[in-house]
C-alpha positions in Angstrom: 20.9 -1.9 25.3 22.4 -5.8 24.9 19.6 -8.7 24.8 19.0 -10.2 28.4 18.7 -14.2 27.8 15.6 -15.3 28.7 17.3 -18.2 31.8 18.7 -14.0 33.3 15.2 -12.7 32.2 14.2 -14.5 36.0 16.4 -12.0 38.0 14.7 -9.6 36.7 11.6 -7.7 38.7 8.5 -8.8 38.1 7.3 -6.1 35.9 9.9 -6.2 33.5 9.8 -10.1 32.6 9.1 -11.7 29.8 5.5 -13.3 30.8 4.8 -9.8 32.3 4.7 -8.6 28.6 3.2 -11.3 27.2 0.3 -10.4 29.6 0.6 -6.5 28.6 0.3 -6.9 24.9 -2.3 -9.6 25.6 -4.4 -6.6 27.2 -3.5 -3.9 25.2 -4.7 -6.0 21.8 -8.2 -6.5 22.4 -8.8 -3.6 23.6 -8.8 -2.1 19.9 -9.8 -5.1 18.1 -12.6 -6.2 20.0 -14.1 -2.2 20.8 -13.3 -2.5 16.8 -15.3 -5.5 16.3 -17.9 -4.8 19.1 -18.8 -1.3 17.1 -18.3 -2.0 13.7 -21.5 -3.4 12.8 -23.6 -1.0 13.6 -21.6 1.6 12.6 -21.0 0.3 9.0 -24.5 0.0 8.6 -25.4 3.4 10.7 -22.5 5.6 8.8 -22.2 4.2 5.6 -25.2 2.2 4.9 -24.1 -1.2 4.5 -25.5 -4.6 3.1 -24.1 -8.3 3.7 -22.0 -8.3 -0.1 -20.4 -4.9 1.5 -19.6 -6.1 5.1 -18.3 -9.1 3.0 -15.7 -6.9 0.8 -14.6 -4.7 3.7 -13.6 -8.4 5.5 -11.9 -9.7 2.4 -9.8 -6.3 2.8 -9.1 -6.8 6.3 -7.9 -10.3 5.3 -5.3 -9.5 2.8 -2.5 -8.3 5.5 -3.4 -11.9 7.2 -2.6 -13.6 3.9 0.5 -11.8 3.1 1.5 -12.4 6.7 4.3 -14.2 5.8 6.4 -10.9 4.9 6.8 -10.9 8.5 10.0 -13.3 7.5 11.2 -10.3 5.9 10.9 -7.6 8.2 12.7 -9.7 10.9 15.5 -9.9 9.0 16.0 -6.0 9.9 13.3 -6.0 13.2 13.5 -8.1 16.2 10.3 -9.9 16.8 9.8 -8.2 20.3 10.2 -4.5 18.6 8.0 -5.8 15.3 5.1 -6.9 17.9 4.7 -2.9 19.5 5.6 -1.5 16.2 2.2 -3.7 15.1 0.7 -3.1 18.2 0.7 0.5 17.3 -0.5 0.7 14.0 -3.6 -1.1 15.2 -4.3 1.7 18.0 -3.7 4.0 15.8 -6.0 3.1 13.4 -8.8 1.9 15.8 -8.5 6.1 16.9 -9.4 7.7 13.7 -12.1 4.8 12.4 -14.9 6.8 12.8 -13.4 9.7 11.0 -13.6 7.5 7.6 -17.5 7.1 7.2 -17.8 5.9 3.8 -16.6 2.7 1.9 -13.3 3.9 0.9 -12.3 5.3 4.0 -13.5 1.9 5.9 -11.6 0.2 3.6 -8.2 2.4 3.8 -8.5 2.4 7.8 -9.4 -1.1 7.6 -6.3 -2.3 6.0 -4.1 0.0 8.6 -5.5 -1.6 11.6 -5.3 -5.2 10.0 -1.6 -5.0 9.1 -0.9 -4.0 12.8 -3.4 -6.8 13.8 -2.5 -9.8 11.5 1.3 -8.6 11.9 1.3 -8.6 16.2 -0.8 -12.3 15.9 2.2 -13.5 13.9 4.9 -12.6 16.2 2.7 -12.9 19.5 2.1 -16.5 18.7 6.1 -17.2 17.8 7.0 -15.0 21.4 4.5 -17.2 23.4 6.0 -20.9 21.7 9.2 -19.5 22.2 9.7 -18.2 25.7 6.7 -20.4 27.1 8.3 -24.2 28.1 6.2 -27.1 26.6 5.0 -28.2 29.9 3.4 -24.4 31.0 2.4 -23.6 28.0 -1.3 -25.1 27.4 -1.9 -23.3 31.0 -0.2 -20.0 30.4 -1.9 -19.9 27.0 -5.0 -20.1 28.7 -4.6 -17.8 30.9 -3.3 -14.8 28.5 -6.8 -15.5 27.1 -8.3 -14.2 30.3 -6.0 -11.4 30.9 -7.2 -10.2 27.1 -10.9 -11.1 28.2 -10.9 -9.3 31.7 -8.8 -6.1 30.0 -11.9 -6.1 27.2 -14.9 -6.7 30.3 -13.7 -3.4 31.6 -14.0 -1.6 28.4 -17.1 -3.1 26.9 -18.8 -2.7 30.4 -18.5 1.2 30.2 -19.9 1.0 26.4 -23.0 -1.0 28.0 -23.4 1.3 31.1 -22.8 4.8 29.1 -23.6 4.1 25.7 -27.1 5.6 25.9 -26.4 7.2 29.1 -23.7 9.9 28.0 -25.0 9.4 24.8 -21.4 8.5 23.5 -20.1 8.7 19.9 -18.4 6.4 17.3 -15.6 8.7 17.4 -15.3 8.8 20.9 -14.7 5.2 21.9 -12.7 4.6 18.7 -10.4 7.3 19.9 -10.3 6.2 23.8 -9.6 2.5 22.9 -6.8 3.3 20.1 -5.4 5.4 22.9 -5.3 3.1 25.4 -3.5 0.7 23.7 -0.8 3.2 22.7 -0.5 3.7 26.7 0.5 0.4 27.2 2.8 0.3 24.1 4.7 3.0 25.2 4.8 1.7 28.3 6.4 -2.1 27.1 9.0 -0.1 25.0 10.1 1.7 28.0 9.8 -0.6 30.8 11.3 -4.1 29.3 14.5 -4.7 27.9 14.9 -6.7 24.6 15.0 -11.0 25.3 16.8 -12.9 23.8 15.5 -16.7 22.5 17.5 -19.5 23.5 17.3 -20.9 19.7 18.2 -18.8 16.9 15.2 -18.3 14.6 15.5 -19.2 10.8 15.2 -16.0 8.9 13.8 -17.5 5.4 11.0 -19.4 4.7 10.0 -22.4 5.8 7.5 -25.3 4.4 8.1 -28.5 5.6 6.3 -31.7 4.6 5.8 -33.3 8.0 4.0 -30.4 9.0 1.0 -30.2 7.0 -1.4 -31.5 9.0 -1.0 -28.5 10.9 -1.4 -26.3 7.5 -4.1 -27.8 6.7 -6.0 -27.2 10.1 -4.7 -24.0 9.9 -6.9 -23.8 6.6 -10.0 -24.8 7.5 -9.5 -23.0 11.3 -9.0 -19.9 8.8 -12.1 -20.3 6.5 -14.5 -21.4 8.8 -13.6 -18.3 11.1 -14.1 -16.2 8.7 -17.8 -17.3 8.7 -18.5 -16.6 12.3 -16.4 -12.9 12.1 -17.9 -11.8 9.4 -21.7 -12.9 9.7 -22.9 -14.3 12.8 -22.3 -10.6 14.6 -23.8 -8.9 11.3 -26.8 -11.3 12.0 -27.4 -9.8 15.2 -28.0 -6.9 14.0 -29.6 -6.9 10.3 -31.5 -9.9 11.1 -32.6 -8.9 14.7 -32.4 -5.0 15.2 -29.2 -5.4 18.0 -28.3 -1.8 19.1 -24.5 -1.1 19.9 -25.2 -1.5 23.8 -27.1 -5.2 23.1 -24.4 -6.4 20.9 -21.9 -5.0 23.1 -23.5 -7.3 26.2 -23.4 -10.3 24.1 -19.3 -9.6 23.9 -19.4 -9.0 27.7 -20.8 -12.6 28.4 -18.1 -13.8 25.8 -15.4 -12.3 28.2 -16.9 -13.1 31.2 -16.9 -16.9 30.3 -13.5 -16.7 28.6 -12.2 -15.2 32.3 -13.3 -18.6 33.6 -13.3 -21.1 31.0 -9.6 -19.7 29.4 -7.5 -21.6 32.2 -9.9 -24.6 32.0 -9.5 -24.9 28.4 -5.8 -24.5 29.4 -5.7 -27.6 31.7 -8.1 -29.5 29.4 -5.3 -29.4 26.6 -2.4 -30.4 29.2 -4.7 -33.6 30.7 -6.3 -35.2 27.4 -4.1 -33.6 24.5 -4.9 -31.7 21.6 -6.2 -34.3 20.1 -9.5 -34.7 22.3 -9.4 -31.2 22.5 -9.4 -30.1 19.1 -12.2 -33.1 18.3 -14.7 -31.5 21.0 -14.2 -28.1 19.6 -15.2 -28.9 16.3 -17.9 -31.3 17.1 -19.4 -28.5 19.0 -18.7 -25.8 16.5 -21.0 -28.5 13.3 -23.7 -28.4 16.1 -23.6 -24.7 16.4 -23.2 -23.7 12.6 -26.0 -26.1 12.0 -28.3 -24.6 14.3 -27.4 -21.0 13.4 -28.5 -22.1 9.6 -31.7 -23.7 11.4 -32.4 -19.5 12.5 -33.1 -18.5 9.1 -34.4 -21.8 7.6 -36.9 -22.5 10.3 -37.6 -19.0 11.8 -35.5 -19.6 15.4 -35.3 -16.5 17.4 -33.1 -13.9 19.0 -32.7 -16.4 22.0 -31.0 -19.0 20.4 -29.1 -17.1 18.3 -27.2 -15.1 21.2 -26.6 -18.1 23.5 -25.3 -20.0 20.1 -22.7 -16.7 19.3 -21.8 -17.1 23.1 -20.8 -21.0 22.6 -19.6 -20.5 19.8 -16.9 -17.8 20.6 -16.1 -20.0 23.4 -15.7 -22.7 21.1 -12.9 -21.0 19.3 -10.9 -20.4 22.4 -10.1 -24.0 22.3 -8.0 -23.3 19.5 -4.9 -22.6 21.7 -4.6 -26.9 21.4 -3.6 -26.2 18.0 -0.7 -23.8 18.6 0.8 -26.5 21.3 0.5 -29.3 18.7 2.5 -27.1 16.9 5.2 -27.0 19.6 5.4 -30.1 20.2 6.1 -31.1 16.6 8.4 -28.2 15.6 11.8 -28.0 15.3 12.6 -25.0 18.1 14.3 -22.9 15.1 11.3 -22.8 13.3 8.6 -21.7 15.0 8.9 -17.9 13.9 9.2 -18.6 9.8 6.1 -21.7 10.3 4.0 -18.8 12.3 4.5 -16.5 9.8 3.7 -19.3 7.2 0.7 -20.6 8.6 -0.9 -17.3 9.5 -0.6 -17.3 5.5 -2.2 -20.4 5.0 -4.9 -18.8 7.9 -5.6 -16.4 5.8 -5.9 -17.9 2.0 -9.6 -18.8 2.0 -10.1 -15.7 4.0 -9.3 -13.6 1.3 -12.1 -14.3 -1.2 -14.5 -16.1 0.9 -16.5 -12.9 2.8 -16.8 -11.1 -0.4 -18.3 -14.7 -2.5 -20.3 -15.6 0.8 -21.6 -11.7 1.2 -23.2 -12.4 -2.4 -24.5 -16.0 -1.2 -25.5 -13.9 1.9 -27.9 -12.0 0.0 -29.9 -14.6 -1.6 -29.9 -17.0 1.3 -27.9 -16.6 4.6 -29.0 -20.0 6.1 -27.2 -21.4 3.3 -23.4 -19.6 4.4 -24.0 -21.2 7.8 -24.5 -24.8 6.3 -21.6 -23.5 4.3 -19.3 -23.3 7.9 -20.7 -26.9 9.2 -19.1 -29.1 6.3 -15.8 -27.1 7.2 -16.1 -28.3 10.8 -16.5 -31.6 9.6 -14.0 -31.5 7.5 -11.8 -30.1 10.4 -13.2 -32.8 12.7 -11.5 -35.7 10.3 -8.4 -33.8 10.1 -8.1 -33.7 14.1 -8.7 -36.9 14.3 -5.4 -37.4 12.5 -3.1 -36.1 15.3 -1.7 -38.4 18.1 -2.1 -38.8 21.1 1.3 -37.8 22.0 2.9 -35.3 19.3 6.7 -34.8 18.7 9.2 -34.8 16.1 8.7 -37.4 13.9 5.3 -37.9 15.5 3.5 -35.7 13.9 0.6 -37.7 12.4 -1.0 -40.8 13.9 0.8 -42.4 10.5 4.4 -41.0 10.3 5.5 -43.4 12.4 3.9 -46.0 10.4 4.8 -44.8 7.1 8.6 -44.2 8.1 11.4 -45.4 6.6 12.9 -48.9 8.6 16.1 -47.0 9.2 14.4 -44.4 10.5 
């Protein structure tokens, strides 16, 4: 079938444009990952008895297909992007299906890797689709609200865990299997139903490191390693440090997709009306406050209160991130946004590679410490955001460039 050009993509009906399956795979994602993450505490520790050094090592393996993200420049030299993102998509409902039929540290591991190869390599591509076929000026809103279309797709599934968990008594296996599958629904569905579009610029197929963008590696970096703190032990604090059950941790990630339903556009309107400077600079102020305090739990004895309205804020927090991936439009040369994705899903990914396994050990000896750990990365991130101007573009990419250009120029 030929390419349809994303300026004929608007003749098209509804339900087979381009935004119509950005808003498909924006559903059919979280519902794996997040029944994934929602689960997986309690059933590492339930199935296969684990501590904080081996939640630690299975993250670091989950990490490694994020760090090598940048084969994705490979595959696309034989793969569109569009095919590459259900391909991905697949994997990652495939092996959210058969988790639980891997209870023991290898298995986790094997499975692990599957799923996060499909994960890490749909983010990469997702994020180049949405910069490409989004304009600059509907972007920060659309972004915000593909957010709530994954949120509200996720508040379906987690509210059936919460109501039926200990109702119908229901299994690892069978919710691993139900949310794998219904993700392949809706991947079979986007390769049926939507024809192949076609970019207005021609993506470079090799990679691509360029010096003016670094500020946007390097708060690709920190975002990256400071993540990797909340994923890996703020969720397995709620439930080795206060007892959660798979139906109370599950509620907390309902409230997380009930505010990101209604906050998602906000934060999409808040990036369009004060920049991503301002944006970027709240989020991380917030997210120091909120580290901080979640090292305050174990140094000062805080309860179970705190600690779930501070997970709440501070998966809201992180939403905020979409400001970063319209900085990066703005600055980016339109035939580069594939390669730099790939790239800086990379750079993502570097700390995330070691630091859960060296923090699990840290965990062990003292966890307040691996929070205080994740507020000097905020910080840091704070002075890095406060390095972006106020109006991005080419040759604008730093409050300095301009100043430290060449007179020609």
């Amino acid at each position: 079938m030929k390419p349809v050009a994303l300026s004929d993509a608007r003749s098209l009906p509804f339900h087979r444009r381009p935004l119509t399956l950005l808003f498909l795979m924006a559903i059919a994602m979280p519902l794996s990952f997040s029944t994934w993450s929602a689960l997986l505490n309690n059933f590492v520790i339930e199935a296969a008895q684990f501590d904080g050094s081996d939640i630690g090592w299975l993250h670091t393996v989950r990490e490694i297909p994020g760090f090598l993200a940048i084969g994705v420049i490979l595959v696309l030299m034989v793969m569109r992007e569009q095919v590459l993102a259900l391909v991905s998509l697949a994997l990652l409902g495939v092996a959210t299906a058969i988790t639980a039929w891997f209870p023991t540290m290898g298995g986790l591991l094997m499975v692990t890797l599957l799923s996060s190869i499909g994960f890490h390599y749909y983010e990469t591509v997702n994020q180049s689709l949405q910069l490409q076929w989004l304009s600059k000026d509907r972007a920060p809103q659309m972004l915000g609200w593909l957010i709530t279309a994954g949120s509200g797709a996720t508040l379906i599934a987690y509210g059936i865990i919460v109501l039926t968990w200990e109702t119908l008594d229901l299994s690892y296996d069978t919710v691993f299997m139900v949310s794998g599958a219904l993700t392949l629904l809706i991947v079979g569905y986007c390769a049926l139903a939507f024809p192949q579009f076609e970019s207005p610029n021609s993506q470079v197929k090799k990679f691509v490191l360029r010096r003016r963008y670094w500020l946007y590696y390097a708060l690709q970096f920190m975002s990256g390693a400071r993540r990797q703190i909340f994923v890996v032990f703020a969720g397995f604090m709620m439930v080795e440090r206060f007892g959660f059950e798979v139906h109370e941790v599950t509620a907390l990630y309902l409230i997380n997709l009930l505010a990101n339903m209604v906050i998602g556009p906000i934060f999409g309107r808040a990036v369009f009306q004060f920049g991503e400077r301002n944006t970027l600079v709240f989020e991380y102020i917030g997210l120091a406050i909120v580290f901080a305090l979640y090292g305050g739990i174990y140094w000062f004895g805080w309860g179970v209160l705190l600690a779930s309205i501070l997970y709440v804020v501070d998966h809201l927090l992180f939403a905020m991130a979409l400001a970063l991936k319209t900085y990066f439009q703005k600055i980016a040369d339109p035939g580069d946004i594939a390669p730099t994705a790939a790239v800086a899903f990379t750079i993502n990914h570097i700390a995330a590679v070691f630091l859960p396994a060296l923090l699990g050990y840290l965990w062990l000896v003292n966890p307040g410490a691996v929070f205080g750990l994740a507020t000097g990365m905020a910080l840091v991130s704070l002075t890095l955001a406060l390095m972006i101007p106020r109006h991005p573009a080419p040759g604008n990419e730093t409050r300095f460039a301009r100043m430290m250009a060449a007179p020609a120029e």
